[in-house]
N, C-alpha and C positions, 0 to 999 in steps of 0.2 A: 343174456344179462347186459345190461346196458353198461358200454365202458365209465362213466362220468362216475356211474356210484360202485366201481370197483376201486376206482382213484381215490376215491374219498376215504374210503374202507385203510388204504395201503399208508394214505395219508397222515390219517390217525395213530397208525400203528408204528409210522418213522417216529410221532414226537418223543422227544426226552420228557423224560417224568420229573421232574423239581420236586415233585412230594415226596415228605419224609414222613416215616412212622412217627405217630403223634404213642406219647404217653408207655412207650416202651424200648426203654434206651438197648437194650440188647439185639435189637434187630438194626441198630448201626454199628454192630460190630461185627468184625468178621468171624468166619465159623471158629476156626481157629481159637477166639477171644469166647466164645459162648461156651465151647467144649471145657474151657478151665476156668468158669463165671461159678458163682457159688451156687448158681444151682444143678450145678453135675453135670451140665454139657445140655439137661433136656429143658426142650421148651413148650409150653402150651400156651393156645392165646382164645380166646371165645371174644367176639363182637360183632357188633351186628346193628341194622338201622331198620325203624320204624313209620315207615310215609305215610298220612290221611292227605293227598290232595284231593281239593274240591273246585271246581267252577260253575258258574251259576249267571244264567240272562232273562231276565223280566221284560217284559213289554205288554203297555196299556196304554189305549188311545193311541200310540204309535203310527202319523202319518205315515211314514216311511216304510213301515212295517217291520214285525218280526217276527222269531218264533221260541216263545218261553224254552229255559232246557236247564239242568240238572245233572251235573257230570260230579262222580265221584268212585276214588280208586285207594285201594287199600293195601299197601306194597311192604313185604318183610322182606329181609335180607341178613343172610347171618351168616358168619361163619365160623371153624373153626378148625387151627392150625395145629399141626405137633411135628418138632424135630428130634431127634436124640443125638448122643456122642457118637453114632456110629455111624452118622452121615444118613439117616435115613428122614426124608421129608413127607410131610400125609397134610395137606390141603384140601378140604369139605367146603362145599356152598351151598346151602337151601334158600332158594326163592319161591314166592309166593306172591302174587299180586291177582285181584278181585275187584273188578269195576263194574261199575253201573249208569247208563244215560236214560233219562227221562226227557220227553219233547213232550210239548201240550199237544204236538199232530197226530201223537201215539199215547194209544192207550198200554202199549205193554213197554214193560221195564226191557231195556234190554244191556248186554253186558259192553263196557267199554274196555275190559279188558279182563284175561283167563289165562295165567301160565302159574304154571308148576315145574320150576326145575332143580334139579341134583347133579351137582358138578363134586367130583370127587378126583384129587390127581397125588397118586404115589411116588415118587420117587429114589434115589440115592445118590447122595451127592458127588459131583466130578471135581466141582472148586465150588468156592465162595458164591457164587450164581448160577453155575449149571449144575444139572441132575438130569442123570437116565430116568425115563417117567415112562408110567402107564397112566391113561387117565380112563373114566367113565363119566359119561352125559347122556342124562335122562332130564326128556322135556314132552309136558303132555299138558292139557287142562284139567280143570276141577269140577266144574258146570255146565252142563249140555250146551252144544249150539244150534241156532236153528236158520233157517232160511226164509224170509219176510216177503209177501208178496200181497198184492188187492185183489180181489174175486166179489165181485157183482159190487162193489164200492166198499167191502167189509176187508181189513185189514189181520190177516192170517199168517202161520206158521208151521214151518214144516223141522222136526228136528233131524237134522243132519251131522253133530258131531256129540258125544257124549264122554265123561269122566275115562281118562285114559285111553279114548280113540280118536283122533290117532294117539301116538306115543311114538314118537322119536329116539332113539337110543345110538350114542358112539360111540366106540372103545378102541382105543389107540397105543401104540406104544413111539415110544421116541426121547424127544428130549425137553427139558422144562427148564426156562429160565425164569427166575425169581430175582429182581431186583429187593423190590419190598413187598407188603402191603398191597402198594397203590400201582406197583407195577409188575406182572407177568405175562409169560408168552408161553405157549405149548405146539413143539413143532413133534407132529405125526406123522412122516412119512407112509405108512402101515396103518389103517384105521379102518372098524367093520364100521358100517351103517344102518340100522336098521328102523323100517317103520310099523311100525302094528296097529292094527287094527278089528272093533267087533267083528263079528261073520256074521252078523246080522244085516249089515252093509254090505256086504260081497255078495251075500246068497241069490239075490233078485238081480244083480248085474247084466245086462247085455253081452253077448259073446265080443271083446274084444272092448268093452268097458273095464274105466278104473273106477278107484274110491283112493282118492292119494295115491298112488301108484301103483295099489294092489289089487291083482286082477279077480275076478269073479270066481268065489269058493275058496279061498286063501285067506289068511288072515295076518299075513306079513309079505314083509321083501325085504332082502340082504345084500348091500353093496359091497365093494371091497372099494377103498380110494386113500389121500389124504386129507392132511386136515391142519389148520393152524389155527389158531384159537388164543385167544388172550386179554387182559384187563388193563386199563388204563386210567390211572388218575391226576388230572392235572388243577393247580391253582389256576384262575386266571387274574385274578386279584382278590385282594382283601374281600372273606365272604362269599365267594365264590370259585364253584368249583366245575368242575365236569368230567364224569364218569363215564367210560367207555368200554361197552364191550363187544368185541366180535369173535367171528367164527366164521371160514372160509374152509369148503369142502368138496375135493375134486374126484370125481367116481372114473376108479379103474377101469370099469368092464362097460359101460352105456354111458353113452352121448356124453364123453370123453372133453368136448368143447364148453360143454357147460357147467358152469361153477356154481354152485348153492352156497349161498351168503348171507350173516345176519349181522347187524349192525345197529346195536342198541347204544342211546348217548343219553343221557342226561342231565343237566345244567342247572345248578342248584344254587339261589338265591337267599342266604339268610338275613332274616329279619333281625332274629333275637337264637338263643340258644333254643329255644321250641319252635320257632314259626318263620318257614321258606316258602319261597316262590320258588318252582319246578316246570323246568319247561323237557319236555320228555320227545326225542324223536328214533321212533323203530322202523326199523328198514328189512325187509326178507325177501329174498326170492329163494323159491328152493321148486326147481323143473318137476319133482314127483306129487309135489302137493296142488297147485293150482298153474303153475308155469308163468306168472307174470308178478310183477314187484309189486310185493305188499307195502304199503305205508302207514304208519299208526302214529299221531301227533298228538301231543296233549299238553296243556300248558294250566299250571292254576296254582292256587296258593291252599296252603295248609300248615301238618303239626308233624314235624320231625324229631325223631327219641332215637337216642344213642343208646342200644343197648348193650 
């Protein structure tokens, strides 16, 4: 894994958070203060955001040249928190995001973006910001993928990934710090790892071939490592913001040097209370699925809802 974007990664995760809970004056107060708030110590909170970004390029009679295209991504995000008087914390996150790119060089639609994930972290509180924690993360897609290639000048596909294979899964215990909202961290020393996979993918394997890391006739594999994981949300001025998350994961038992990393950022332009400019940059490497840095960019404008 290349050092420069493990730097980045650590980078991110040194800043101080300046953001403060918006619209829920109880999350500035300490546990202490919430336990003898009139609503009995217990808290519940549901919210959650709504993205349609779109980008779009025309060209006609174009000297210069170009090539028409049609990008557009459909990203939910939601969560939902509960504490009670006895110091026991339960933070839930469902993502969903579903995209789509059109080229005039291509007759088929194909996906600009396919994640599914469920982040769930339990806790029990130590003080005001730490908690013993257990967490779980579950991350897979929703729509098949496939593999594009030309054969006698005709433009073909092969499907290669489909709804829930792979599926990624981590379960950790450890410790969880919760600033707010817009800032937590989860440190795993202890964390399984797992990826799954159809058998319909393993069955025709080559002797000593993979499919994401799992060998021929299997249809998983189980790490033992750590793991630190966490959210970040910073102003950087009026109207804008940017959202960060990652996830660094080091396997106990195999190729011990190598770290699997994900590093999702997001930067967010608002217009009006509906309408932001989004500029979206993912970063992954993980040595079981493909072994070299994934990059996924996207930049456009669209309709954002608080929900």
């Amino acid at each position: 894994m290349p050092k420069n974007i493990l730097y980045t990664v650590l980078f991110f995760f040194a800043l101080p958070s300046n953001a403060q809970e918006e619209g829920f004056p109880l999350d500035s107060l300490p546990y202490d203060a919430i336990i003898n708030s009139t609503l009995g110590g217990k808290r519940m909170k549901y919210f959650g955001k709504l993205d349609l970004t779109l980008s779009q390029a025309y060209f006609e009679n174009w000297v210069s040249g170009g090539e028409n295209a049609f990008n557009g991504v459909l990203h939910f995000d939601y969560n939902f928190n509960y504490s009670n008087r006895k110091g026991w914390v339960w933070d839930n996150n469902l993502m969903i995001s579903i995209g789509g790119n059109k080229t005039s060089s291509s007759k088929i639609l194909k996906k600009a973006d396919d994640r599914f994930e469920i982040n769930s972290q339990l806790g029990k509180q130590i003080n005001q910001f730490w908690n013993y924690a257990v967490y779980l993360n579950f991350k897979s897609q929703l729509l098949p993928g496939f593999r594009y290639y030309m054969e006698d000048g005709v433009e073909k596909k092969d499907k290669s990934t489909r709804i829930f294979s792979p599926t990624i899964m981590q379960f950790g215990v450890g410790w969880y710090y919760k600033k707010s909202s817009n800032s937590w961290v989860n440190l795993s020393p202890l964390s399984a790892r797992g990826i799954f996979v159809g058998s319909a993918y393993t069955r025709d394997l080559e002797v000593g071939q993979k499919y994401f890391g799992v060998e021929k006739g299997k249809t998983g594999l189980i790490n033992l490592g750590g793991s630190i994981n966490g959210f970040i949300k910073l102003s950087l001025m009026d109207n804008i913001t940017i959202e960060n998350k990652f996830n660094v994961y080091a396997n106990y038992i195999e190729k011990i040097q190598n770290i699997d990393f994900e590093f999702n950022a997001i930067l967010r332009m608002k217009v009006n209370r509906r309408i932001s400019s989004n500029l979206i940059a993912h970063l992954l490497y993980d040595d079981d699925l493909i072994g070299r840095l994934q990059i996924r960019e996207l930049f456009g404008a669209g309709l954002s809802i608080d929900l």
